[in-house]
N, C-alpha and C positions, 0 to 999 in steps of 0.2 A: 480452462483458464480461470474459472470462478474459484475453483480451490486456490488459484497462485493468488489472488487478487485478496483472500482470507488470509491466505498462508502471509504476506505481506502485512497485513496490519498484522496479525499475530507475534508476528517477528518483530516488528518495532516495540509490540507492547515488552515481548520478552528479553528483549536485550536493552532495555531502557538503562534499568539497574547500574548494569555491566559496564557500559557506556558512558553511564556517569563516572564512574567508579575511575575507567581507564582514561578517562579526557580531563577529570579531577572537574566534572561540572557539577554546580549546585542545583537545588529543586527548581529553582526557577529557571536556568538554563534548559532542563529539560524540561519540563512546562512549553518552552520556548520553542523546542524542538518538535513537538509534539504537536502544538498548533502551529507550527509552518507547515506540517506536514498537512494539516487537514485546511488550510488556505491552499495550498496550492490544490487542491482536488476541486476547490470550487470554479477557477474559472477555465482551467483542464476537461472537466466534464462539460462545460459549458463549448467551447473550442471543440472538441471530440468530435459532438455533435455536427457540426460544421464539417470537418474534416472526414466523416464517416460519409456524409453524403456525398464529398466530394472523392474520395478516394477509398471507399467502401471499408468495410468493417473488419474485414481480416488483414488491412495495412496498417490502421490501425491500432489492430492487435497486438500485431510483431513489433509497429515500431515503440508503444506502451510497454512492449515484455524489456525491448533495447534498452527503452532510458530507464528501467525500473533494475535493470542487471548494473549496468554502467552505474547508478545511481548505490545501489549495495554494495559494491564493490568501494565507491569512494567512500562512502562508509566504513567500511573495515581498514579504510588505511587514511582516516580525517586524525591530523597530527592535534587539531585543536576544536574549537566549537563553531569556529566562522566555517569549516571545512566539512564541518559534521552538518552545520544548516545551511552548505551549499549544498551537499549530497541528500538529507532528508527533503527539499525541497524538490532534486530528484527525483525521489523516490515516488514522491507523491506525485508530479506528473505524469509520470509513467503508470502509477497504480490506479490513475481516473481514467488514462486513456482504457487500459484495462477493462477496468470497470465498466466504462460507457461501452466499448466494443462487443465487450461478454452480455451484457445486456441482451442488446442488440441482435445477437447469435444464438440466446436462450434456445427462442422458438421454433428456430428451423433444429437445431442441434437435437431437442429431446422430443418435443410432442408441434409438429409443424399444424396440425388440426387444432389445437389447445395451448395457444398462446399463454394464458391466466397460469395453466397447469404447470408448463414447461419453466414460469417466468417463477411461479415456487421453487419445484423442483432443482433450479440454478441459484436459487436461493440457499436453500440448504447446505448445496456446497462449498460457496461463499462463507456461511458457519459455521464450518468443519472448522477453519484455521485454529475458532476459538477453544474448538474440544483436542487440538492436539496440542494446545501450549499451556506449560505446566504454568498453575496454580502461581503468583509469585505475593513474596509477602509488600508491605507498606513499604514505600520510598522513602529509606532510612540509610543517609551518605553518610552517618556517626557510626555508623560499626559495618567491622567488616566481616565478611562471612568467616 
């Protein structure tokens, strides 16, 4: 799940462009959307934590993977920008539950003796998202490809 939770911001970075482009928003709209996105992870992550010890870390998870599906999907079908920053706001709930859960799971998941080691190692693949999303140039809504 730490690949989904890369793969997640990855995707937001690489469809920003596009997003703009099909919703006709400006730099700043997406700006906008951008840090909705990273507001909603701060008090999600915060909640998580709560919720993980109340309801352990692999519920969690699924219900993090739920609103983070549910949340892309509204995404792909947000007719305008109120719709796109209800959905991005989505997104980013879901992707902290993620987050915090994956965490959480590191240690037992890959080196249960070596917490420190495991909590890398789930690192890394949380940085994968970055090595699989292509290259994209400067946020430029004056020309079209």
């Amino acid at each position: 799940m730490a690949v989904v939770f890369g793969l997640v911001l990855a995707l937001l970075g690489s469809i920003k462009l596009n997003l703009a482009r099909r919703l006709d928003l400006g730099e700043r709209q997406v700006a906008g959307l951008l840090s909705s996105f990273n507001l909603a992870l701060i008090p999600m992550m915060l909640a998580s934590g709560v919720l993980i010890d109340v309801l352990g870390a692999r519920w969690v998870l699924f219900a993090g993977s739920i609103v983070t599906t549910v949340g892309l999907f509204a995404m792909s079908q947000s007719p305008g920008y109120v719709r796109a920053l209800l959905a991005v706001l989505l997104i980013g709930l879901g992707a902290a539950a993620i987050n915090t859960a994956t965490v959480v799971l590191m240690p037992a998941e890959f080196f249960e003796n070596h917490p420190v080691a495991a909590l890398n190692l789930g690192h890394v693949f949380i940085a994968l998202g970055a090595l699989v999303t292509p290259a994209e140039r400067e946020l430029d809504l004056s020309r079209p490809d």
